[in-house]
Structures are given as C-alpha cells and as structure tokens.
C-alpha positions in Angstrom: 141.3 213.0 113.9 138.1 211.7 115.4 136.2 211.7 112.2 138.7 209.5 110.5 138.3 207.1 113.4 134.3 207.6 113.4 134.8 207.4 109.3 136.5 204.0 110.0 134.1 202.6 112.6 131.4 203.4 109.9 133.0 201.1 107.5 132.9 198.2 109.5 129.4 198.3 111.7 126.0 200.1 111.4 125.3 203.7 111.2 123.5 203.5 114.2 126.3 202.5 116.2 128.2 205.2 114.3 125.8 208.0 115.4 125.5 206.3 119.1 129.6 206.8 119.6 129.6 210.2 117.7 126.7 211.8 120.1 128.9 209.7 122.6 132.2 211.8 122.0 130.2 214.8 121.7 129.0 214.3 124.8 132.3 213.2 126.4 134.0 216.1 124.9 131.6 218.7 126.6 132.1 217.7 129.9 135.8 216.9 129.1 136.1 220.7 128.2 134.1 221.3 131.3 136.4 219.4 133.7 139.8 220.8 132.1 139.1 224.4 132.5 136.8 223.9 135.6 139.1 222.3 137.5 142.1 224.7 136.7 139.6 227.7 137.5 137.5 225.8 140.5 140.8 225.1 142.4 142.1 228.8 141.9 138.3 229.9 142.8 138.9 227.7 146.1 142.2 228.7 147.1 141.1 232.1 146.6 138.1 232.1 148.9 139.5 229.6 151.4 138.2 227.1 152.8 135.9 229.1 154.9 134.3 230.8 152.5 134.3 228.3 149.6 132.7 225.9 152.0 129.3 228.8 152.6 129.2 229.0 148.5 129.0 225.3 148.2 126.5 225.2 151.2 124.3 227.8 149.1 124.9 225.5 146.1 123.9 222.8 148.0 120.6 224.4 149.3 119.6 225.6 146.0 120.1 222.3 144.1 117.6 220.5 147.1 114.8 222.1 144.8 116.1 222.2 141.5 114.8 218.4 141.1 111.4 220.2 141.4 112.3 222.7 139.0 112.8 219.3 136.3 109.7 218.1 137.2 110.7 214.7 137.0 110.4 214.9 133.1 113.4 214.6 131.3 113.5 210.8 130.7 109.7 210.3 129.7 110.0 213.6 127.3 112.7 212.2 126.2 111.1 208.9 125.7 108.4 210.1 123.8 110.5 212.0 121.5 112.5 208.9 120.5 109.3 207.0 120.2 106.6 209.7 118.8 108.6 212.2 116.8 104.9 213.1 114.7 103.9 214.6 118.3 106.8 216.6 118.9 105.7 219.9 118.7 103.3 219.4 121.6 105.5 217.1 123.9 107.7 219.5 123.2 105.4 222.7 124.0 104.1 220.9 127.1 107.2 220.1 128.6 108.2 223.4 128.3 105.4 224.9 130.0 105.2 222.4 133.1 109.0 223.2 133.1 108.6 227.0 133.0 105.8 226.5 136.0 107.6 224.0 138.3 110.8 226.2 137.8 109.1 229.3 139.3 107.7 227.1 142.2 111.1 225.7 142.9 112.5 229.5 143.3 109.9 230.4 145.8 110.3 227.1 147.6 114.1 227.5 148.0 113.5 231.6 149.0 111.1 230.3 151.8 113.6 227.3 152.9 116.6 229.7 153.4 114.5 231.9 155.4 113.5 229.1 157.7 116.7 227.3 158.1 119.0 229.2 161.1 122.2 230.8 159.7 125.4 232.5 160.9 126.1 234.1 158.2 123.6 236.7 156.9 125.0 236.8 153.5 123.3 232.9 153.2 120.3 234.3 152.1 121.2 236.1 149.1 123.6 233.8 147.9 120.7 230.7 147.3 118.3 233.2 146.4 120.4 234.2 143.7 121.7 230.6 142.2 117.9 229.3 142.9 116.5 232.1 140.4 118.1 230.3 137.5 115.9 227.6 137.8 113.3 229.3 135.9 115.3 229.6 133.2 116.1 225.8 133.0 112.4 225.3 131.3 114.8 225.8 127.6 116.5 222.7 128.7 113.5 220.8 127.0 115.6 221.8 123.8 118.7 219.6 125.3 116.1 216.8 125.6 114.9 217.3 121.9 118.4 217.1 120.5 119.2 214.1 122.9 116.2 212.0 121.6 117.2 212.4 117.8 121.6 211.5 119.1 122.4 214.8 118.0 124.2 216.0 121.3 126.9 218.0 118.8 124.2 220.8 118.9 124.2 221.7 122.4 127.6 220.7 123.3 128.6 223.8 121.8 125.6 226.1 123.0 126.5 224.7 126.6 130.1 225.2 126.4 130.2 228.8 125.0 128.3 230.0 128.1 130.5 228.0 130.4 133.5 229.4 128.5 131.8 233.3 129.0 130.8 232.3 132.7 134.3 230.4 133.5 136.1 233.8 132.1 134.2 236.1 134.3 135.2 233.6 137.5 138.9 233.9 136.6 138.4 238.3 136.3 136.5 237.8 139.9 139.4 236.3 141.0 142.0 239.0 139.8 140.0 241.7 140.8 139.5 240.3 144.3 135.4 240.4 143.5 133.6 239.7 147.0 131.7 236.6 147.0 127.9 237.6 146.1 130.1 238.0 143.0 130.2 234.5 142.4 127.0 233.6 143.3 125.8 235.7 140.3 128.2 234.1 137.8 126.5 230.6 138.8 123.5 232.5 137.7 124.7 234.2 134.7 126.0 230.3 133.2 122.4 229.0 133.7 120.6 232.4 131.9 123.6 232.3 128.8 123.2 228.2 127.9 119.2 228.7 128.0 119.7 231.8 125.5 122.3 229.9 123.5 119.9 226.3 123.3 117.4 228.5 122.0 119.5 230.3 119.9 120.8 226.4 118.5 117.2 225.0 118.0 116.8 227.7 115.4 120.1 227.5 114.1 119.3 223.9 113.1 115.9 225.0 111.5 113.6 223.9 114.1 111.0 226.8 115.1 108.9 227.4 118.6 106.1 228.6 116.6 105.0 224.9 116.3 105.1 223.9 120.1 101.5 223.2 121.1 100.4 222.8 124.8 98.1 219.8 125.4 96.2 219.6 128.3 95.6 216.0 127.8 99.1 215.7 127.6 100.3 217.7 130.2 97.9 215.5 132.5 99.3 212.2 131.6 103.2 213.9 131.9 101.7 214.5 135.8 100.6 211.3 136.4 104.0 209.9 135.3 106.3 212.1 136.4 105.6 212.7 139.9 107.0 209.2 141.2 110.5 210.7 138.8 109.8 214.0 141.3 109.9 211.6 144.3 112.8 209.9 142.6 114.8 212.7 142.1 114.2 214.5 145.4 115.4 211.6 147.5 118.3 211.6 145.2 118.8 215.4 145.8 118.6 214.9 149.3 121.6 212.2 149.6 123.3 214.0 147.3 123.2 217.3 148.9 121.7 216.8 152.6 125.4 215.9 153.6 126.6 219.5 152.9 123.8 220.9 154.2 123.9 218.7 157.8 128.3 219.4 158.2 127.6 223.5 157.1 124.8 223.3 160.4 126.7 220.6 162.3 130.2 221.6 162.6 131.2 224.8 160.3 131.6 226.3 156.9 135.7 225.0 156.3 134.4 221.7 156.9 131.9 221.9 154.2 134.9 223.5 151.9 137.4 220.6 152.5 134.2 218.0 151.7 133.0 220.0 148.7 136.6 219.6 147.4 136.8 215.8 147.8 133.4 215.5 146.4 133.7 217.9 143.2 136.9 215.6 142.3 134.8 212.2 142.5 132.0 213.8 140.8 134.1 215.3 138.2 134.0 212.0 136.5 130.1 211.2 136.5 130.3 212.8 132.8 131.4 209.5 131.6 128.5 207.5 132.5 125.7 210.3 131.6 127.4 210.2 127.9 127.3 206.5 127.7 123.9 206.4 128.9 122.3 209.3 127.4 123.4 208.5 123.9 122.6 204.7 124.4 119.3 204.9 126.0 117.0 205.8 123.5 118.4 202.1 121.9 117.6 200.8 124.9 114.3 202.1 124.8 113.4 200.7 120.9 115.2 197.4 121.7 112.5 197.0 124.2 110.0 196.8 121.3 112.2 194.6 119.0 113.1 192.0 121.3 113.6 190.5 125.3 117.1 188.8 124.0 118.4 192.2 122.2 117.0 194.1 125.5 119.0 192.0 127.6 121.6 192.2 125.6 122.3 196.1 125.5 121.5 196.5 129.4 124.5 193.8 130.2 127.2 195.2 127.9 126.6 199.0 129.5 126.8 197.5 132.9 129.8 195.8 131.8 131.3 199.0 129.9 130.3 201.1 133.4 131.6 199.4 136.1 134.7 198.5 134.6 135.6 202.2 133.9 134.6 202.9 137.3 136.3 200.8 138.9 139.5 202.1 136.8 138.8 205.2 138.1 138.3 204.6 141.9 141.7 203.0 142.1 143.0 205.8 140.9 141.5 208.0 143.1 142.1 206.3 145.7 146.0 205.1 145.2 146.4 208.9 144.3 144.1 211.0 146.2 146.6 212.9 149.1 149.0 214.1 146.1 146.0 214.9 144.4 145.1 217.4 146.8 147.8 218.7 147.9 148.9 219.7 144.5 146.2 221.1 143.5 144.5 223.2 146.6 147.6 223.0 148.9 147.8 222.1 152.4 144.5 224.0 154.0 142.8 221.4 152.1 144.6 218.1 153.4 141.6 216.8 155.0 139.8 216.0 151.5 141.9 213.4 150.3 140.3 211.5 153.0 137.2 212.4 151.8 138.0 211.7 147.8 139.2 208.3 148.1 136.1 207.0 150.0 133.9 209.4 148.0 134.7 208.1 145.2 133.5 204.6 145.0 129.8 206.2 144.9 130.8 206.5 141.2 130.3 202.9 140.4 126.9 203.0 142.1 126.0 206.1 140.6 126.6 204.7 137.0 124.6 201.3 138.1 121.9 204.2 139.4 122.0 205.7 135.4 120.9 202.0 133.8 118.5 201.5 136.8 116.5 204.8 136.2 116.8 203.6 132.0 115.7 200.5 132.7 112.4 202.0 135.3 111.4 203.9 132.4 111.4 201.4 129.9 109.1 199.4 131.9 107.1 201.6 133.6 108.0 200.7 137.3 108.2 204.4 138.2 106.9 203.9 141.9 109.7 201.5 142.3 111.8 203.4 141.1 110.9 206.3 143.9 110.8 203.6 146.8 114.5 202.5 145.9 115.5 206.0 146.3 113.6 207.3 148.8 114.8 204.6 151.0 118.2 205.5 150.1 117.4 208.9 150.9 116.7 208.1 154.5 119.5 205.9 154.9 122.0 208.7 154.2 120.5 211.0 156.8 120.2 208.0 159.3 123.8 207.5 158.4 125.2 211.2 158.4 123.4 211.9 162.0 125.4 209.1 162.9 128.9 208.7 161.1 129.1 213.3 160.6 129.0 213.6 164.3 132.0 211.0 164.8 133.9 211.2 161.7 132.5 214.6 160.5 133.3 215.1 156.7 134.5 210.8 155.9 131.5 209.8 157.6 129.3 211.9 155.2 131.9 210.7 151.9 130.7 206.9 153.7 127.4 207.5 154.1 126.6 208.0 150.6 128.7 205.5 148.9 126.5 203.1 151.5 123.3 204.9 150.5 124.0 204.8 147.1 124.6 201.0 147.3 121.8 200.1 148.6 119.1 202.1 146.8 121.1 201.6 143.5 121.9 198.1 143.5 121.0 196.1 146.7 117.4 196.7 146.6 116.5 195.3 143.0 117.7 191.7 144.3 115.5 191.6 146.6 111.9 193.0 144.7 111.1 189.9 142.0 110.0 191.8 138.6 113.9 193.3 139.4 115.6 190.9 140.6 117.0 190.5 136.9 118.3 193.9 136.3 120.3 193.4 140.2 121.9 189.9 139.2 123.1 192.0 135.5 124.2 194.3 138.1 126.4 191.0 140.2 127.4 189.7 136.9 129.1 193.3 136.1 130.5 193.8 139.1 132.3 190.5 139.3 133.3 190.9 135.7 131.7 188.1 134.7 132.1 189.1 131.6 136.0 189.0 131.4 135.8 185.6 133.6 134.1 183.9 130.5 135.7 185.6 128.1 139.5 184.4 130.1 137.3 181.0 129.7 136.5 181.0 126.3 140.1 182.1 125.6 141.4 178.5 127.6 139.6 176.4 125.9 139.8 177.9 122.5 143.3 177.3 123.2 143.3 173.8 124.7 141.2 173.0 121.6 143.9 174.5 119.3 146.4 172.3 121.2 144.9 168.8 121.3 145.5 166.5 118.3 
C-alpha cells in the first residue's frame, strides 16, 4: 500500500522528496508501533502497579534521564551534520563519536549512582531502581549507528532493529505483569530494551555492509566535537531539567501517587512528540545543504515545517483537550481521574516542543550554539521558579503549566527578542497565526473575484 503511494509521489516530484517522505513514514511507523503496543501494555503496566507504585518507577525514570543528556554528549546533531555534509570522513566522525559517547555514557552512570545517594528518599528500593535504568546509558554509545543511518535518510534500517527489541522488551512487561513480577522487575526490562536495540543497531550496520573495522578515532576531531558540543550539553541539560525536574520536585514535594497520576497525563501528551522528530529528522539534513545552496530556498524549507508542525499540533491539542477525562478514564480507570487535568494542559507543550525541534535545526545550521544553551537554560530556571511556585498550590496542573510556560518562552518567545533570531521567532508568529492558510484563503478570493469580473 504505501509503496504504491510512495511509487506515485515519485512520478510526479524529485527523488529527494521521495526518499525525505519514505525515511519520514519509516520513522512515523516506528514510533507508531511504539505508541500502539506501548500504550496497551503501559496502561495495564500502570493499573497493575497503582498509582503508588507506578509513580516511584517514573520518579526513577525521571532521575535517571536528568543525566542521560550527558550520556549524548550533546553530539547527535553536529555528528549528524557532518555525516550529511563530509561522508569521505565518515569512518572517523563516526569512530570518534563513538568513543566520546562510550566515555560520557560511563560518567553519566556514576553521576546518577552518586545523585540517588544524595537525594533523601522514603523508599529504599529508589536506589536500585535508577541505578539500574542509569547503567544502560553506557550502552547508548551504538546509537552513533542511528545517527549514521539518519544522515544518509535511511531510517528503514533501524526502525526495525529498534522495534524488535521493544517488541522482546514490551513481551517480557506483559509476562511481569501475569506473573505478578515485583517492581525491580521492571526496572530491569527498561534496561534490557536499551542493551537489545544497541546489539541489534550493530547487528544492522553490518547487515547493510558497513564494517567497524574502518572507524578511526581522531584526536583532532574529538577536540573540535568538545568545543562544539558542550553549549548542546548545556542545551540539553536545561532541557532535561524542565522536562524531568517536575517529577522529581511532586515525588519530594507531595508523594509517589501524585507523581503516578502526572506521569500518566504527561506520557499521553508526549506520546505524540514522534511526529515532529520524524518530520524533522528526515528533513533536517535538507535543511542543512539548503543552507549552502541558497538564503531564499533556506527560508523557504524552515517556514513550510513550521507551517506543517504547528498545524498538526494544534490538531492534536484540541483533541486532547476536548477529550482528555474519557481518555483517562477508559483507559487507567478512576484511580487516575486527576490526570485528565493534567493531559489537557500538558499537552499544549507539544506545539512548543515541535517549534523547539526547528529551533535546535536551525542553531546548528548557523552555529549559534551558545544561544541556543541560553534560550534553554533560561527556560530551565523558569520551570523550577514556576513549579516551586504553582506544585505547591496546584500540585500536579501547576507542574503540566509550568512547562507548557517554560517551553514557550525558551522555545519561541526568546528568539523575538535576540536580533540575528529575530527571523526564525516572526517564521515562528507567521506559523502560529497560520499565516499561511490566511493568504492562501486570500489568494483563493481574489483568484475568484478575478474569474468573476468581466
């Protein structure tokens, strides 16, 4: 079915933008797969547990992922980058990504070991659970083969590498569950999918004739990956914070159900940021050559994502919103009430979360990375400002509000006001006024008044 209607969009436009919607399906259809069968198996996972108990998983979760941003090493977009833009020095950016990868993953293990300890707990089983889900980290360093692939468009590859260790990891969640498994048990399959889609990318790169044999370290290389990826590291930890810091302040603020019910309002409005990672990782490395070609054709591509984005966002927010209490209570029944609350506000960080996606595209195509860390690290205090003030009062919807603020303003609101930005931000206006359909409803007038007059 698809390739007839890939076949047919061949026919009529470029190869290129036939391979830019294929890798774009691929995509879509891995996390598509993902969210079917993880949301079946995540809401009996949740009902199982409880509230109670679901909500100190996701808190170990949340802890975990705080250092996994160091564990990426702020790398992935400028390997990536490269590899669109040098493939005759693969094999080392390749080879030295891998190794800085390997090397910040270990650090990010022992970091996240030595936080738990610190941080007060009530529950002694806390400890074990992060240091378990932290220790895939390491492991992560084979997701430079993900980046490969995703700088040549050929996202079919590791779609299916990804999804058959979800599919093994997802089946050994649903026997947990049957067999009443205890919840370390968990904790380990979280783990075990991490370890099983390193094995199988590596196992795929081969398949497809590539071999490791050629991957080089440079020194040289490794240097100048530093000195560019440490404002990303900045970047992504403020992100990590204001994505996960809210968790983290309602599991020591009020209690472990409450950070259940929020983790089920949030996993529903995340659910759907597959959409705009597909979209942008399969058009970004056009983005990045279109730089070299032209301003106009630059322009050009930036404004019809926004405009593709937001209006699915949007779409998807009403939704959400309109639907969110029978949502809930359907699927995690009535000790969960409290996160349809949560999910409709929740949800409107989505749009600002895809803005976020061109923003960080558009940072690495010029080179503003320090800007790029400001606008997030400022967003990252703003959420904690905001959760020690709205989580108190509002516990879990002041958290959902705090971040769709957050996101706002680090995402969007910023880049009007810094000039070499300013651009990208009124892009941003134009898409989220639909401009776009304005002047095409426009165009459609007076093509019509024109048809009409004598």
């Amino acid at each position: 079915m698809f390739a007839k209607i890939v076949k047919k969009i061949g026919t009529n436009h470029s190869p290129e933008l036939q391979k830019i919607v294929t890798n774009t399906f691929w995509l879509m259809a891995d996390n598509i797969l993902r969210m079917g069968i993880g949301l079946v198996v995540g809401v009996w996972v949740a009902r199982y547990l409880g509230a109670s108990q679901f909500g100190l998983l996701s808190y170990a979760i949340s802890i975990a992922g705080m250092f996994n941003v160091i564990a990426k090493a702020g790398l992935d977009e400028i390997i990536i980058r490269d590899l669109a833009s040098e493939t005759t020095a693969s094999a080392e950016i390749l080879g030295t990504g891998f190794v800085l990868k390997l090397a910040s993953g270990s650090i990010a293990f022992l970091l996240a070991i030595g936080a738990i300890l610190l941080i007060p707990s009530q529950d002694p089983l806390t400890p074990w659970l992060v240091s378990i889900i932290a220790f895939g980290m390491i492991f992560q360093s084979l997701e430079t083969i993900d980046l490969w692939f995703q700088s040549q468009v050929q996202s079919k590859k590791t779609v299916y590498a990804k999804n058959v260790a979800y599919l093994i990891s997802t089946a050994i969640k649903v026997l947990l569950v049957i067999q009443k498994a205890p919840l370390l048990a968990f904790a380990i399959v979280t783990f075990t999918e991490v370890a099983l889609t390193s094995i199988n990318l590596a196992i795929a790169y081969r398949l497809a004739g590539y071999s490791f044999q050629v991957w080089q370290v440079n020194l040289s290389l490794a240097k100048q990956f530093l000195r560019q990826s440490w404002p990303n590291i900045l970047t992504g930890l403020s992100i990590t914070i204001y994505m996960r810091i809210d968790q983290v302040m309602l599991g020591n603020t009020i209690d472990n159900a409450t950070v259940g019910n929020y983790a089920v309002g949030v996993r529903l409005a995340e659910v759907w940021y597959f959409i705009p990672i597909a979209i942008v990782s399969s058009i970004a490395p056009k983005i990045f050559r279109s730089k070299q070609e032209s301003q106009q054709l630059y322009d050009e591509r930036i404004q019809k994502a926004l405009n593709l984005l937001v209006m699915t966002m949007y779409a998807i927010g009403l939704i959400m919103t309109c639907f969110s209490d029978r949502i809930i209570t359907l699927l995690y029944g009535s000790s969960y009430t409290s996160s349809s609350t949560i999910l409709s506000i929740y949800v409107w960080s989505n749009v600002f979360v895809a803005l976020g996606l061109i923003r960080n595209t558009w940072v690495t195509t010029e080179g503003l990375f320090r800007f790029g860390s400001v606008t997030t690290f400022v967003g990252a205090i703003l959420n904690i400002l905001l959760n020690l003030l709205l989580i108190p009062r509002y516990a879990g919807a002041g958290a959902a509000l705090a971040t769709v603020i957050s996101y706002g303003v680090s995402d969007y609101l910023i880049l009007l006001l810094y000039p070499p930005s300013r651009k990208l931000g009124l892009m941003m206006t134009k898409a989220l006024a639909f401009d776009f359909i304005i002047k095409g409803c426009k165009r459609l007038l007076d093509a019509n008044r024109r048809a009409k007059s004598p």
